[in-house]
N, C-alpha and C positions, 0 to 999 in steps of 0.2 A: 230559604234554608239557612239556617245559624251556620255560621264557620267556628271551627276550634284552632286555633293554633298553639303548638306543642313544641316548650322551647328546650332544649337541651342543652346548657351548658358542657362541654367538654377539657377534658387535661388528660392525657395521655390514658385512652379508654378502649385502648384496642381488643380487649376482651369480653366488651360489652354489647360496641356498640350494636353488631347483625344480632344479638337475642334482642337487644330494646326496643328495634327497630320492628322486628316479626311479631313481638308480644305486641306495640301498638297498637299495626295492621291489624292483629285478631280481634283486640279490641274494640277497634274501629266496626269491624265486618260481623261482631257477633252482640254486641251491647249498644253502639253510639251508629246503627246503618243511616240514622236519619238527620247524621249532621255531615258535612263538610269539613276538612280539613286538611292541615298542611303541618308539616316536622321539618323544623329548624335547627341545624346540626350548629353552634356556637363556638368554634374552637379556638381556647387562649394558646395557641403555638402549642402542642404536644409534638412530643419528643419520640415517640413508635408509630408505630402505622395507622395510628385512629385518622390522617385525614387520607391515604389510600383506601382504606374500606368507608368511609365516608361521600369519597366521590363515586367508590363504587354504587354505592345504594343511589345516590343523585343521575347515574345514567339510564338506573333500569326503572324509574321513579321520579316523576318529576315534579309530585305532590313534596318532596325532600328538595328543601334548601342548604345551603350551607353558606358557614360565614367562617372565616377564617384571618384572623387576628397575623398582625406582622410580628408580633411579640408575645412573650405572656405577661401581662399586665395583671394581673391577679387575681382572684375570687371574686371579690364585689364587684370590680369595675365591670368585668363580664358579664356577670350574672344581672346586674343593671342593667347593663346598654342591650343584653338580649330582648328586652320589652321594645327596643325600637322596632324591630325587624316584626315585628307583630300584624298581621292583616286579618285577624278571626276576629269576632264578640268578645271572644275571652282566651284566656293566655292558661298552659296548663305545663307549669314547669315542672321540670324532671331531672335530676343531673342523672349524668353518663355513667357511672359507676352502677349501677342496678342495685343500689342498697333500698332504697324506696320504691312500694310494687308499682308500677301503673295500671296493674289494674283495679288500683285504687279510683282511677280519673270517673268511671259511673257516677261511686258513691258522692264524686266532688260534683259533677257536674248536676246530680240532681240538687243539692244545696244551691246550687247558681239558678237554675232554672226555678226557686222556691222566694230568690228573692235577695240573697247572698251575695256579695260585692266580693267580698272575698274566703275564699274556702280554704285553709290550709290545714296541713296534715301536724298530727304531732306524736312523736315517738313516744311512748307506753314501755318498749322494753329495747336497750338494745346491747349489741355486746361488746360493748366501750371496757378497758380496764376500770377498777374499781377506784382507782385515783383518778384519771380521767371523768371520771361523772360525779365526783364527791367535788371536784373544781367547777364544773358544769354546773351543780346545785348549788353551790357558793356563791359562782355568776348573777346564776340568775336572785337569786336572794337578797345581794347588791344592787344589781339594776332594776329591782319590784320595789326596791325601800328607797333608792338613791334619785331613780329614774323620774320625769315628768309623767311619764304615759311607760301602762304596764307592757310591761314582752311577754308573747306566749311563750310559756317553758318549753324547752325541746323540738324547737321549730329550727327549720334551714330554709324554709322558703317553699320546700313541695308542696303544690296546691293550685288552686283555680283560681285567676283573676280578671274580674271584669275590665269590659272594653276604658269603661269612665274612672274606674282605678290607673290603668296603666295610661291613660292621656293625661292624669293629675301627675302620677309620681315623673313621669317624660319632662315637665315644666322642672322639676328638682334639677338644680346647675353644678352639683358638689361634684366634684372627680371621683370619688372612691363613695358612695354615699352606701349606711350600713343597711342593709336590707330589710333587716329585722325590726330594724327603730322606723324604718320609715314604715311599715305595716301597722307598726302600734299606732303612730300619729296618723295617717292618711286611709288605716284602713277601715272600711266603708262596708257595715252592715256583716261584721267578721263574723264566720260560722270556722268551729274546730273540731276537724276528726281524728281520731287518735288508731296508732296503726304500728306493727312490730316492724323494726327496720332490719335488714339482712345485713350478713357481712358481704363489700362490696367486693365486685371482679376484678377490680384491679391488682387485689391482692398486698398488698404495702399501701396504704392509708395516705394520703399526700398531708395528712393533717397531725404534726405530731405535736409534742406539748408546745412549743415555742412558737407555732404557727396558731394556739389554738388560745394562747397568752395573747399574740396578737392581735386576736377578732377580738379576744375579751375586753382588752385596752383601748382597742377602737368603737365598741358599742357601749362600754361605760363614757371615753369621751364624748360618744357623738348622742346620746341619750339623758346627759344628768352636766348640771351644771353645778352640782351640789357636791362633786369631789373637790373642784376645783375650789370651793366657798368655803369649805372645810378645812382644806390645807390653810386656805389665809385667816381665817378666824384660830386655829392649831398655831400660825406663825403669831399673831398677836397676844393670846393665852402665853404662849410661852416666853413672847419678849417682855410682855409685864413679870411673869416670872423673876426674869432674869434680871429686869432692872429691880426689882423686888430686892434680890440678893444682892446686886452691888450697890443697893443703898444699905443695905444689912452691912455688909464687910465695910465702906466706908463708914457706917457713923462705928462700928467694934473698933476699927483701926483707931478712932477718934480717942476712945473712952479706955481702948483695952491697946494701948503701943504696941508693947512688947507682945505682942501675941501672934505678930506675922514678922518673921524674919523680913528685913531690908529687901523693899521691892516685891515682896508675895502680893501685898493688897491691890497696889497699883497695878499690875499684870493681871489679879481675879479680876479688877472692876474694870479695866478694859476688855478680856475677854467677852464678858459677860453682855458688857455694852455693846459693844461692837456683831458680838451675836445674837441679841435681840433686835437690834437695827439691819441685819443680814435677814432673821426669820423672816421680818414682817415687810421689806421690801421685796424676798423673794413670792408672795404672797399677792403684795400688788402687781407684780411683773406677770406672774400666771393669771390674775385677771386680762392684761393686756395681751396674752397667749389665746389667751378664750376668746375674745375680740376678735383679734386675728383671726384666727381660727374658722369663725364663722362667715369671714369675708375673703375667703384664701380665693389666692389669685387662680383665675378660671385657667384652665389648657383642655385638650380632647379625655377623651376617659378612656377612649381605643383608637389605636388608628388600624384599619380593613386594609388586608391585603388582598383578599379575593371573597367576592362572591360566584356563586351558584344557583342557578337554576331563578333566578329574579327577574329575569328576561320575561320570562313566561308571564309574570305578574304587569310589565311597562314598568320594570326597572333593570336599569342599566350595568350587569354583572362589576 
């Protein structure tokens, strides 16, 4: 009998979590009777009662794991390192908020049982402000033109992944590595269903613009090596510019004296110099950022404060 394991990322979800948990179960007991499975509660340190009613559900339930973070480390790292704790065929993630239906997981699972390595869902309609999703379509329109490998539009990650998907992206060593970029490149035989998202229970959105700048900045980084190529070939355009003009101003100074009061030429053409020699080293220096970058020094991605209910598997809480 195939095992599902159903990973749930968490951040202060205390509103959620006993509906997500119940709609699963139905799930499970009215569409999926003929698999096996296990719900892994992933908590980055919330702040209300989500790991109270968390352990609650892991006492009366012991199909419910739970992992619980000494910090909150942030969106990706967690939602990464959730594929560890994975023991099913395939991984069926879901974050805690209930914006995303699960009883979406059928329609994903028949695409896996069809052949599908990876299944993900993609938002069609949702109810974002209308500046929020005009930045969103901007995004992506950047990283489809800028990007090596395309990103599904409108994706967060909800979806089904197979056993051989989640033991390749396991080997990836990045700390914070983006979720999304690593689907485009690593994922394997991609099917995409499209589905309306709800407004979540939590009620106040954890993701406001400067949070939402952040992922953008991070998956244009971690996806395209073509902003960074662009800024230095921009720094070099401009410093021939520049030297352009202060060979201009010196040979006018040369021909035309009287045309720069005492000391104007000599301050344009060292400006100028000196600011075309600034673009274009700032240029090479962001190449050796890039560099870096892709060799950044290793640490944990999480460090576990407690587990739950792992015993039962032959591991050690």
């Amino acid at each position: 009998m195939k095992k599902i394991s159903v990973i749930i990322p968490c951040y202060n979800e205390e509103n959620s979590i006993e509906e997500l948990y119940n709609r699963i179960l139905d799930i499970f007991q009215l569409s999926l009777p003929q698999y096996e499975f296990e719900i892994i509660f992933v908590d980055d340190y919330s702040r209300d009662t989500t790991r109270v009613k968390i352990r609650k559900i892991c006492e009366i339930d012991t199909r419910v794991k739970a992992v619980f973070n000494v910090k909150n480390f942030g969106f990706h790292r967690n939602v990464f390192e959730s594929f560890k704790y994975v023991s099913g065929d395939c991984a069926f993630l879901i974050f805690g908020d209930l914006q995303d239906p699960p009883e979406m997981l059928p329609d994903f699972i028949k695409m896996w049982e069809k052949g599908s390595k990876c299944v993900v869902g993609q938002r069609k309609k949702t109810e974002e402000k209308f500046f929020i999703r005009q930045c969103r379509k901007l995004y992506y329109f950047l990283i489809n033109q800028l990007g090596e490998k395309k990103q599904v539009q409108f994706m967060n990650g909800f979806g089904v992944y197979d056993r051989s998907f989640i033991d390749a992206i396991l080997q990836i060593d990045e700390v914070s590595p983006y979720f999304k970029a690593v689907i485009s490149e690593y994922g394997m035989d991609l099917s995409v269903l499209q589905y309306e998202q709800s407004i979540g229970r939590r009620g106040r959105s954890n993701f406001n613009f400067w949070r939402n700048y952040d992922f953008a900045m991070h998956g244009l980084t971690s996806s395209t090596k073509l902003l960074m190529r662009a800024s230095t070939l921009l720094g070099i355009f401009v410093a021939f510019i520049c030297m352009l003009f202060a060979i201009f101003v010196f040979v006018r100074k040369i021909f035309f004296w009287e045309s720069y009061p005492l000391g104007t030429a000599s301050l344009t053409i060292g400006v100028f110099f000196l600011g075309s020699v600034q673009l274009f080293f700032i240029g090479v220096l962001g190449e050796y950022i890039l560099n870096i970058n892709e060799r950044i020094v290793k640490k944990p991605r999480v460090i576990v404060e407690e587990k739950i209910n792992f015993e039962s598997f032959g591991e050690k809480n």
